[in-house]
C-alpha positions in Angstrom: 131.8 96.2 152.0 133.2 93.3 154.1 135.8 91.3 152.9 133.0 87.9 152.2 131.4 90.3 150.0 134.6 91.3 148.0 135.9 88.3 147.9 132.2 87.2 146.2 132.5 89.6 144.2 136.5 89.0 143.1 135.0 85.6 142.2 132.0 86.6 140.6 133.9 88.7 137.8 136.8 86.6 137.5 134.2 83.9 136.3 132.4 86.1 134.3 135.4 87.7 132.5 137.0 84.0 132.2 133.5 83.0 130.2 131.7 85.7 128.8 134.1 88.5 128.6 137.5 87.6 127.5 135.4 85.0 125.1 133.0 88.1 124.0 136.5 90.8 123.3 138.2 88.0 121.1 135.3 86.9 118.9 134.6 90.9 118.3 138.3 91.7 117.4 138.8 88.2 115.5 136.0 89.7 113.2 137.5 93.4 112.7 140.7 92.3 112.8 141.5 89.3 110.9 144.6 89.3 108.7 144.7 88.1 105.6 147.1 84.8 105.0 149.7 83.9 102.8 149.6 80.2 101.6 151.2 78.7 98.4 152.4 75.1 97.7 155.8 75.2 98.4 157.3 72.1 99.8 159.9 72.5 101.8 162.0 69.4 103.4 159.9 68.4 106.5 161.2 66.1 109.3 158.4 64.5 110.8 159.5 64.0 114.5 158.1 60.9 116.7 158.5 60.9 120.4 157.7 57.4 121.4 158.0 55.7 125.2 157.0 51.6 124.6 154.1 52.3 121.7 154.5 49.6 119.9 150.7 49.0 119.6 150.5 52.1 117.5 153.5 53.1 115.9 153.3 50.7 112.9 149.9 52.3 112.1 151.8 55.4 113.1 154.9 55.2 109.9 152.5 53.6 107.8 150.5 56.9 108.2 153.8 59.0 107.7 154.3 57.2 104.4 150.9 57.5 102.8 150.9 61.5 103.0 150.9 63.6 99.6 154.3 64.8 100.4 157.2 64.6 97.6 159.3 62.1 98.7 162.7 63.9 98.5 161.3 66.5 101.1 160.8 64.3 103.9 162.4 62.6 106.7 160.4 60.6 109.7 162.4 60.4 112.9 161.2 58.3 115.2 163.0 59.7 119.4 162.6 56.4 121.6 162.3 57.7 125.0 163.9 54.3 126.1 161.6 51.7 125.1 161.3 48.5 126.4 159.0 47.2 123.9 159.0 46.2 120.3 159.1 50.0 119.7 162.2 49.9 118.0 162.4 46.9 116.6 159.1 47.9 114.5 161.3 51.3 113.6 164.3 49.4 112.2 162.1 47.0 110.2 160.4 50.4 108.5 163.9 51.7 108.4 164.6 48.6 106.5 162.5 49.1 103.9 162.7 53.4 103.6 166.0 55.1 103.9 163.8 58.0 105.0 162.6 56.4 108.4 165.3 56.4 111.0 165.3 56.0 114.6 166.8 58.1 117.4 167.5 56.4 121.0 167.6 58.2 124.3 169.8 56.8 127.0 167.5 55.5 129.4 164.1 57.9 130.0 164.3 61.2 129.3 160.9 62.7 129.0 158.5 63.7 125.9 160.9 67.0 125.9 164.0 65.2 125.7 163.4 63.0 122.8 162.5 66.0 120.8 165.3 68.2 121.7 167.6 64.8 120.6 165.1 64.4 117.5 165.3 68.3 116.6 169.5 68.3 116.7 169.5 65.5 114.0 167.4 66.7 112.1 167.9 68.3 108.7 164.3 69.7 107.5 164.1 73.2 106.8 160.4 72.5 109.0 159.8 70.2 111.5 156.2 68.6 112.5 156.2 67.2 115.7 153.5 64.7 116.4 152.4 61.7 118.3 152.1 58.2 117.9 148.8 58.4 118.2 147.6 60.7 115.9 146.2 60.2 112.1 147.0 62.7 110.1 144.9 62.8 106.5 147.3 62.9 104.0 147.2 66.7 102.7 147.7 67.9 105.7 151.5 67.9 105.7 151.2 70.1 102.6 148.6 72.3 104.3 150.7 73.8 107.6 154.0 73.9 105.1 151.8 75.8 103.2 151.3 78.2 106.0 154.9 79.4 105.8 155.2 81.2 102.4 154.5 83.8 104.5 158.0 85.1 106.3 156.1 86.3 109.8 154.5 83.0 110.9 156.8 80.7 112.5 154.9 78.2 114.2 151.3 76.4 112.9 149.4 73.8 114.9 146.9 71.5 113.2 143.3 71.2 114.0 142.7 68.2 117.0 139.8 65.9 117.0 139.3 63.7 119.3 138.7 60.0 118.4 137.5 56.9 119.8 138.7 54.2 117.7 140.0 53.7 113.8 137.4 55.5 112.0 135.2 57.1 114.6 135.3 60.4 115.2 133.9 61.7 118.3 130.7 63.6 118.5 130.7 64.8 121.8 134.3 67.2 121.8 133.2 68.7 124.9 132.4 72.0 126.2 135.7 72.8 127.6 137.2 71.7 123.7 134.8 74.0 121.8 135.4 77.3 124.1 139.4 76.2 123.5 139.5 75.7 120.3 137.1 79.0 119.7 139.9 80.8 121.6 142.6 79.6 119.9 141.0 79.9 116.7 140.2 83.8 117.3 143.5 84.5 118.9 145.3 82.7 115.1 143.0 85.2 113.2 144.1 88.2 114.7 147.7 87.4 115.4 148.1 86.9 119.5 148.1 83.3 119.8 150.4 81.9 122.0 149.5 78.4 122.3 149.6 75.2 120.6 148.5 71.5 119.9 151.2 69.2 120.4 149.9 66.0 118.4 150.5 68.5 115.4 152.1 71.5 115.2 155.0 72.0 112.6 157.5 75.2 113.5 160.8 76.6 111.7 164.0 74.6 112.6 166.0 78.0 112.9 163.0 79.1 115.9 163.3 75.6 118.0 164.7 76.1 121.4 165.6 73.5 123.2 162.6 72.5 125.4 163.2 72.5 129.3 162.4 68.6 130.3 159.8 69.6 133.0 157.3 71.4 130.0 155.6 70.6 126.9 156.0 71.7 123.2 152.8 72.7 123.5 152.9 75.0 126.2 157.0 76.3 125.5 157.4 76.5 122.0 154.6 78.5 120.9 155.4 81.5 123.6 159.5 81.2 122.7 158.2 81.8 118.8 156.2 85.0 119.8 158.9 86.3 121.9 161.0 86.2 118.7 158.5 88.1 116.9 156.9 85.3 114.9 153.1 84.8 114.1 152.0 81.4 115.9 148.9 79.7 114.0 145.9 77.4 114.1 144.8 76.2 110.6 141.1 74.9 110.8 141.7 73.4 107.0 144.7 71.2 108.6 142.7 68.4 110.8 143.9 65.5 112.9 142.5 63.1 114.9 144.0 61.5 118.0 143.4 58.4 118.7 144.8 58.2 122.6 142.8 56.5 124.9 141.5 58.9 127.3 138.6 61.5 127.3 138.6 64.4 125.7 137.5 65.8 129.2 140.7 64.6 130.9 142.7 66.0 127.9 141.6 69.2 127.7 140.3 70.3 131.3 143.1 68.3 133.4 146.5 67.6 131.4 146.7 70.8 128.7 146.1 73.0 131.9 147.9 71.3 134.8 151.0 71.6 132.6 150.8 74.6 131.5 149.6 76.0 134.5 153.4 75.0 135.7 154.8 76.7 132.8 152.9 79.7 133.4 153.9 79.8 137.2 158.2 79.8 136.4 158.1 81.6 133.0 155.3 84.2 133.0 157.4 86.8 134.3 159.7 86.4 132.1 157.4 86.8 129.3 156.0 89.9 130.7 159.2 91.6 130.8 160.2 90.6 127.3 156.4 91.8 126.6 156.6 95.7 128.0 159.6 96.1 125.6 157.4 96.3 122.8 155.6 99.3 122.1 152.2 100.5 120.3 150.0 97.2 118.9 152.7 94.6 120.1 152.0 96.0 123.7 148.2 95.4 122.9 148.7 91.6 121.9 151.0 91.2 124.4 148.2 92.0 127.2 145.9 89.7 125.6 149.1 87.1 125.4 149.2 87.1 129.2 145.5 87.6 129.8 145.1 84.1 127.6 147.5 82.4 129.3 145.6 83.4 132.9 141.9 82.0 130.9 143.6 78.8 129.5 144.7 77.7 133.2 141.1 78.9 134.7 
């Protein structure tokens, strides 16, 4: 065999494995092996945390949202991290703040990234959960109570929210893409059967005492998830817990380019790391650990 040939062939089941068969393995173990959930309706406190860089077309919409969940009011804090505005941004904050003790504003001197914000937003804050999200993304108002609901039970420690993709105030998308089914159909089998190692990071609520501070060159949605599986914490994806973002791009360019650009630069400085901490563990963890690192090689594909 010439080396055209093998290289072909490298290819060939590389692309097969990425689409058929790792696709194919999941769905078959998310069906033998699903675990059974623990959900009650505790409600602990929850700090909502904002990273916002000059939205002030959106983040009115954004605290008005905050405010209209079914969420007890003594349980819940909105913190809003300006990654130094230059806009109304804050002034918009302080008029809320104005009006609702619970709505405060944290301000970052000069930019310091998404990350940043977050890691400022995260030392302030005093919830026994925090849900990060984004300004632009409408959360129905049970689902604050859903993902709290998630942590009754003492193994999960992170949950991310069902995304939809949007295109405008009311509209839902119809066309989520090919790339956003397969994802979500991934990330959905990998939550049933306990190996998920990625999140959504326009919702995704996590235990205070898990967040790490978040290196400014990655995303919570790439870093947070694999640091709470390294501590031995169940990471989930609850499809009862839908939100719909409203950002202006395509669902193509969300998915397919961003999400895997970024973490395909986590993946390259950190997944060594992870598979060292990974062949510590012995009997079943070793087996979700190999499909940890084998997802994180089919998400950057």
């Amino acid at each position: 065999m010439n080396i055209d040939r093998l290289l072909l062939f490298i290819f060939l089941f590389l692309f097969a494995y990425i689409w058929i068969g790792y696709p194919a393995i999941i769905g078959l173990l998310a069906k033998a092996l699903t675990r059974n959930s623990i959900r009650d309706q505790r409600t602990p406190f929850v700090s909502i945390i904002i990273a916002a860089h000059n939205e002030e077309a959106s983040i009115g919409a954004k605290l008005s949202n905050c405010l209209s969940l079914h969420y007890p009011a003594d349980c819940l804090e909105i913190i809003v991290a300006s990654d130094g505005s230059t806009d109304r941004t804050d002034q918009i904050v302080g008029e809320f703040s104005a009006s609702d003790p619970r709505i405060r504003i944290l301000r970052s001197q000069g930019r310091a990234g998404k990350s940043g914000v977050q890691n400022l937003a995260a030392n302030e804050a005093r919830g026994e959960l925090l849900f990060l999200t984004d300004a632009q993304t409408r959360v129905p108002v049970d689902v604050l109570g859903l993902l709290a609901g998630n942590f009754a039970d003492p193994r999960v420690g992170l949950v991310s929210a069902t995304v939809q993709f949007a295109t405008g105030a009311d509209a839902v998308s119809k066309g989520q893409g090919l790339y956003w089914r397969y994802e979500y159909f991934l990330r959905q089998a990998e939550s049933d059967i306990g190996i998920l190692a990625t999140g959504g990071g326009a919702a995704m609520m996590i235990r205070r005492e898990l967040y790490s501070h978040i290196p400014l060159r990655y995303g919570d949605d790439c870093i947070l998830p694999l640091d709470v599986r390294l501590k031995g914490y169940r990471v989930l994806n609850d499809p009862k817990a839908v939100v719909f973002d409203l950002s202006p791009h395509s669902v193509a360019e969300t998915s397919c380019c961003a999400g895997s650009l970024r973490c395909f630069c986590c993946l390259s400085s950190s997944l060594i790391l992870r598979w060292r901490c990974a062949t510590r563990l012995s009997g079943s963890a070793s087996l979700r650990s190999y499909f940890m690192a084998a997802r994180l090689l089919v998400g950057n594909a």
